[in-house]
C-alpha positions as CSV (number, residue, x, y, z in Angstrom):
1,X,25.7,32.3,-19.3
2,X,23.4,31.0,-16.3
3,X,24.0,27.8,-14.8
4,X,21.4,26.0,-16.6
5,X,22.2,27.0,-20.0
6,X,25.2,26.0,-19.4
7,X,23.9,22.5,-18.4
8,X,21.6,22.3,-21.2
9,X,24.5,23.5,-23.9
10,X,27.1,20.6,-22.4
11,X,24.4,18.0,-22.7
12,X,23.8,19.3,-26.3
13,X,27.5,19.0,-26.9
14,X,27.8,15.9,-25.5
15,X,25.4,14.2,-26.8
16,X,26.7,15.9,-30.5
17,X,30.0,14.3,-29.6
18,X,28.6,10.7,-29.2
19,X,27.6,8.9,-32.5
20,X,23.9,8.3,-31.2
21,X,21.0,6.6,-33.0
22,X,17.6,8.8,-33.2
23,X,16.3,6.5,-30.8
24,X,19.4,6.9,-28.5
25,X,19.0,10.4,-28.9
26,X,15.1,11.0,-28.3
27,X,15.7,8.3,-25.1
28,X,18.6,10.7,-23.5
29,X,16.9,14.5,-24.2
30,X,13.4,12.6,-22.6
31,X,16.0,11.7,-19.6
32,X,17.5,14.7,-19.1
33,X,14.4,16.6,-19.5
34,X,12.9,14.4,-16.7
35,X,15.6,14.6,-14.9
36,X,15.6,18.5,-14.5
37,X,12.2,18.6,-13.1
38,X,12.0,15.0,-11.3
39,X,15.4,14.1,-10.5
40,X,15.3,10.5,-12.1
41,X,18.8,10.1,-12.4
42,X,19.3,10.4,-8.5
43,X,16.3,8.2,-8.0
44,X,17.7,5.7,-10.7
45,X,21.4,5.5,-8.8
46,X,19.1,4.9,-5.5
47,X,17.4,2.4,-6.9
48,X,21.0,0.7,-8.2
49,X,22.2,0.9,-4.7
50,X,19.3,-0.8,-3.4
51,X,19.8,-3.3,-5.9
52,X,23.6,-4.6,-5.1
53,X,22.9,-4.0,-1.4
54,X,20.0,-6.6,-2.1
55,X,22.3,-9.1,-3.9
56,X,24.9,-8.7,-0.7
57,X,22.4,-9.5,2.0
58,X,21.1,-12.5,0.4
59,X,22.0,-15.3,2.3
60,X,24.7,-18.0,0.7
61,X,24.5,-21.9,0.5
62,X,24.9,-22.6,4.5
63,X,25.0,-26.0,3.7
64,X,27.9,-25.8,0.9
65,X,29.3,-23.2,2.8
66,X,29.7,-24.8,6.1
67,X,29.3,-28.3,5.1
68,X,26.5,-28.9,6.9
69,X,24.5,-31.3,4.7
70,X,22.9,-33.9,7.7
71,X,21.8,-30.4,9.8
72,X,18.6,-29.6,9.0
73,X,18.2,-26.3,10.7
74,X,21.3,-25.0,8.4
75,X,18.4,-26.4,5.0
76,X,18.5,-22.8,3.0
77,X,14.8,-23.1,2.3
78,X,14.0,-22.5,6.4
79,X,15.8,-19.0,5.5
80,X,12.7,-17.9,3.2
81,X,10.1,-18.8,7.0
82,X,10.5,-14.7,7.5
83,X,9.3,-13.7,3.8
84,X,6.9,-16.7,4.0
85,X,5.4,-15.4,7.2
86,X,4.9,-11.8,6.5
87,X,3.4,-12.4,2.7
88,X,0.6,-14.4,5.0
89,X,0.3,-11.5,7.3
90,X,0.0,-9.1,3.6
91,X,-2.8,-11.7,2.2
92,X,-4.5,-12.2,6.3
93,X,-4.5,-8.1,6.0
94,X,-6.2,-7.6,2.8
95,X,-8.5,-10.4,2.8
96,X,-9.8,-9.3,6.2
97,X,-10.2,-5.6,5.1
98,X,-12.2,-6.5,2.6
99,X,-14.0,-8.9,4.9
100,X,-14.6,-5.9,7.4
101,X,-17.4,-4.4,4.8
102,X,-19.8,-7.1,5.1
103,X,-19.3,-8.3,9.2
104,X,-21.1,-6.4,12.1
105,X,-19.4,-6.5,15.5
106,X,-23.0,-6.6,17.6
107,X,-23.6,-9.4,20.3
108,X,-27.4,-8.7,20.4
109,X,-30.0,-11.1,19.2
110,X,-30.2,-11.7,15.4
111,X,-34.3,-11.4,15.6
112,X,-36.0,-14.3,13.8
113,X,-32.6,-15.8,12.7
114,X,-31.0,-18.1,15.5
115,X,-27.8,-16.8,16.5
116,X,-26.3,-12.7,17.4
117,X,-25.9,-10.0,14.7
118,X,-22.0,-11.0,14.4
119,X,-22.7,-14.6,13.9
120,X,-25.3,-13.8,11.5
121,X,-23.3,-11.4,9.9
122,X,-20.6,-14.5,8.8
123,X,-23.1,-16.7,8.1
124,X,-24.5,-14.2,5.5
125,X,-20.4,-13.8,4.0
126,X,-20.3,-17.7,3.6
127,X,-23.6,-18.5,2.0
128,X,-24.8,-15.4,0.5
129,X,-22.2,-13.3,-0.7
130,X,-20.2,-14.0,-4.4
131,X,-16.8,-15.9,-3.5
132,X,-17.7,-15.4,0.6
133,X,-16.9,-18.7,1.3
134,X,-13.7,-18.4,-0.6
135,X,-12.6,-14.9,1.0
136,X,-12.9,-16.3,4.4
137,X,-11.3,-19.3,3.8
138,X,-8.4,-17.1,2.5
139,X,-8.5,-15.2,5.5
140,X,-8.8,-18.0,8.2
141,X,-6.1,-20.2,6.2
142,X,-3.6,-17.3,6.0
143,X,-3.5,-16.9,9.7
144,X,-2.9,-20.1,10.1
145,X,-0.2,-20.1,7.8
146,X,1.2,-16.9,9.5
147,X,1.4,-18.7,12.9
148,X,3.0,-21.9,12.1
149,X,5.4,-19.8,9.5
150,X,6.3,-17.4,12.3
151,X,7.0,-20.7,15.0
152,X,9.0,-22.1,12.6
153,X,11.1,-19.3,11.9
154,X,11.7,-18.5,15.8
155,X,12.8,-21.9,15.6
156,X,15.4,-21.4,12.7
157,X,16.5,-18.4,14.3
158,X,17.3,-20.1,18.1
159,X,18.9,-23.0,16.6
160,X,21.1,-21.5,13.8
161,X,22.3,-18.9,17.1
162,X,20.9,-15.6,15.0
163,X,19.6,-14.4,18.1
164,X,23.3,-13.6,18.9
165,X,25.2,-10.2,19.7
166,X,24.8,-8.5,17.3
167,X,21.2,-9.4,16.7
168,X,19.5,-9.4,20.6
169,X,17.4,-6.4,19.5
170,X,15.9,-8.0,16.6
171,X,15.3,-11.0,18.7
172,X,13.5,-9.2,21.6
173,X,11.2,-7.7,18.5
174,X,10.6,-11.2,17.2
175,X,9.2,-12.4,20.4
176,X,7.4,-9.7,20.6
177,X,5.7,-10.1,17.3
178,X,5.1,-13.9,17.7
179,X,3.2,-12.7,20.9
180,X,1.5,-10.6,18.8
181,X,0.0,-12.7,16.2
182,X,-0.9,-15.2,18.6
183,X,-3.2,-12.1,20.5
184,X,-4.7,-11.5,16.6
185,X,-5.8,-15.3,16.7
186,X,-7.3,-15.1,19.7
187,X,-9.0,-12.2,18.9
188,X,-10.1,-13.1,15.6
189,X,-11.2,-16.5,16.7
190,X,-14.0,-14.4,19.1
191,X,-15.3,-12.4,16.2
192,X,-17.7,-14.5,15.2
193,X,-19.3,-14.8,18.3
194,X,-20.4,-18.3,18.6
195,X,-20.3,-20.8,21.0
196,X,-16.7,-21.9,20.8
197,X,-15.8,-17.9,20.8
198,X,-18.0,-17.3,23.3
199,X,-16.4,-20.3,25.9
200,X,-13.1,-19.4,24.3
201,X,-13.7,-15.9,25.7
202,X,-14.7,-17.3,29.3
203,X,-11.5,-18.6,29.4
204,X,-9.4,-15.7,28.4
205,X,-11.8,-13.8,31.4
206,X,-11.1,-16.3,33.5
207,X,-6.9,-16.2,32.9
208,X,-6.9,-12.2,33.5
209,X,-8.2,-13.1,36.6
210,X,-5.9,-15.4,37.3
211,X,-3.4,-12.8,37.2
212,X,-2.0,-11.5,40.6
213,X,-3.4,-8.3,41.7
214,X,-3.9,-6.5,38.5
215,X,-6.2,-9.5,37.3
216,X,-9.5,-7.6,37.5
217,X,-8.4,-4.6,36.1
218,X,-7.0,-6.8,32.9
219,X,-10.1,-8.3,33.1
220,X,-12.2,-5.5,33.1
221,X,-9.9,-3.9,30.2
222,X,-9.6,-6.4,27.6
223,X,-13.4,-8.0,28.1
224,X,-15.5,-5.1,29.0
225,X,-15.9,-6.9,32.7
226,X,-16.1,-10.3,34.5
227,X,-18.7,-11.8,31.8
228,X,-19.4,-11.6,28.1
229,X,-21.5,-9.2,26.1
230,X,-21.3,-6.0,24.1
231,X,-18.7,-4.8,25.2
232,X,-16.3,-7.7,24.8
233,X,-17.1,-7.9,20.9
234,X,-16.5,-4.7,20.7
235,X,-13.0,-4.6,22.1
236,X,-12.1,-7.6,20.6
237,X,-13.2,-6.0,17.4
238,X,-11.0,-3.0,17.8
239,X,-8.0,-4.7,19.2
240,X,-8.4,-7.2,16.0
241,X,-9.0,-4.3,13.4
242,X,-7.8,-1.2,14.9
243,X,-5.2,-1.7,17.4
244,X,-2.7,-5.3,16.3
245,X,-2.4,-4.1,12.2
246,X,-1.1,-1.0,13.4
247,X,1.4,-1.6,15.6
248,X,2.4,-5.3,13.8
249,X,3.2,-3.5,10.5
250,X,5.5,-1.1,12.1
251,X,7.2,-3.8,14.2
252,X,7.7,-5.8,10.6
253,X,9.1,-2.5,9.2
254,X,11.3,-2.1,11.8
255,X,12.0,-6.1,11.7
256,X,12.4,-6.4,8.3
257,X,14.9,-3.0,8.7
258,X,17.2,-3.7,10.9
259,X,17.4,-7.2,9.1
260,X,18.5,-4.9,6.0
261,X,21.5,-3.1,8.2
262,X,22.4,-6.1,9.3
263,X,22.3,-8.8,7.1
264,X,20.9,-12.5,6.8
265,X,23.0,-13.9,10.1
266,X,25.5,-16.9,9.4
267,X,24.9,-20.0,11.4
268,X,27.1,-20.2,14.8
């Protein structure tokens, strides 16, 4: 008898054995019959792993715990400022993808229309198009969100000692990541290409150069030279779009990872 008939006849027997209802039955052969050409049951015990290991890292009552009622960094709710800040980056993403169909990253002239292709190219989003106005508003309002959640949770962290051995890795990629998401609001804030992105841009020329000898070649990098045009929309544009989601995603997975290894950290 081959080893699969074998399995087959023991399930058979087995299930003969047990005093099942039809249901019962027809729910177990559907299993097994899944299960020889999916491996359901393996995924099912990883999914039950993943569940207790959830349960385990969630983060006890710090203030019960350690009576610490009169400390407000230990308040449980400032534990949630991570999830908080990366559903904002998961609405800023999607909102801004779809947002990306309808705006033109071109610094020339809009013809007859005052204003550049870019500008004109919002203006159209937030008086002609169905719910524009709303999408943007999303968009703009979720980075915002993002920011202040992510300063607050750097905050939480520093003050409730997280950023401790064993956690100085995790703490180097936070930093890193609030650095990031302050570089999407600058860029983001340029797209439109108006007068306060356009002096907000002078000013971020104007710091590269700033910078001890490899200010010009920043400068000539990140704003397509040592005034504003085409070229600066353009890498603003793919830094904003292109370049940040990229890489900010995969530090959040790794973020969000190693946060999973380790646990939610107890207060020092």
């Amino acid at each position: 008898m081959s080893l699969e008939k074998k399995d087959e006849y023991d399930h058979k027997s087995w299930m003969k054995k047990k005093d099942l209802t039809p249901i019962e039955s027809v729910f177990l052969t559907s299993l097994i019959w899944l299960d020889k050409r999916l491996r359901i049951v393996d995924y099912l015990e990883l999914m039950e792993t993943l569940y207790y290991r959830v349960n385990l890292q969630m983060p006890k009552s710090h203030t019960e715990q350690y009576n610490l009622d009169n400390k407000f960094w230990y308040w449980y709710p400032l534990y949630t400022l991570g999830f908080f800040s990366t559903l904002a980056y998961v609405v800023a993403a999607i909102s801004g993808a779809l947002l990306g169909f309808y705006y033109s990253p071109s610094a020339a002239a809009g013809g007859e229309a005052a204003g550049t292709v870019a500008y004109q190219s919002i203006a159209i989003i937030m008086q002609d198009l169905q719910f524009g106005f709303m999408l943007r508003s999303i968009h703009r309002w979720s980075a915002q969100v993002m920011v202040a959640a992510v300063f607050l949770h750097m905050l939480r962290v520093y003050f409730t000692g997280a950023y401790k051995e064993p956690r100085e890795l995790n703490w180097l990629i936070g930093i890193v990541l609030i650095s990031l998401t302050m570089v999407f609001g600058y860029t983001g804030y340029l797209l439109p290409w108006d007068q306060l992105a356009y002096w907000a841009g002078q000013i971020g020329v104007e710091m590269s150069l700033s910078i001890p000898l490899a200010g010009e070649w920043i400068a000539q990098l990140l704003f397509g030279g040592f005034s504003l045009g085409q070229a600066t929309l353009q890498r603003m544009y793919i830094i904003h779009v292109f370049l940040l989601p990229f890489v900010v995603t995969t530090l959040i997975a790794i973020h969000i990872g190693i946060v999973w290894v380790q646990g939610i950290a107890e207060p020092h």
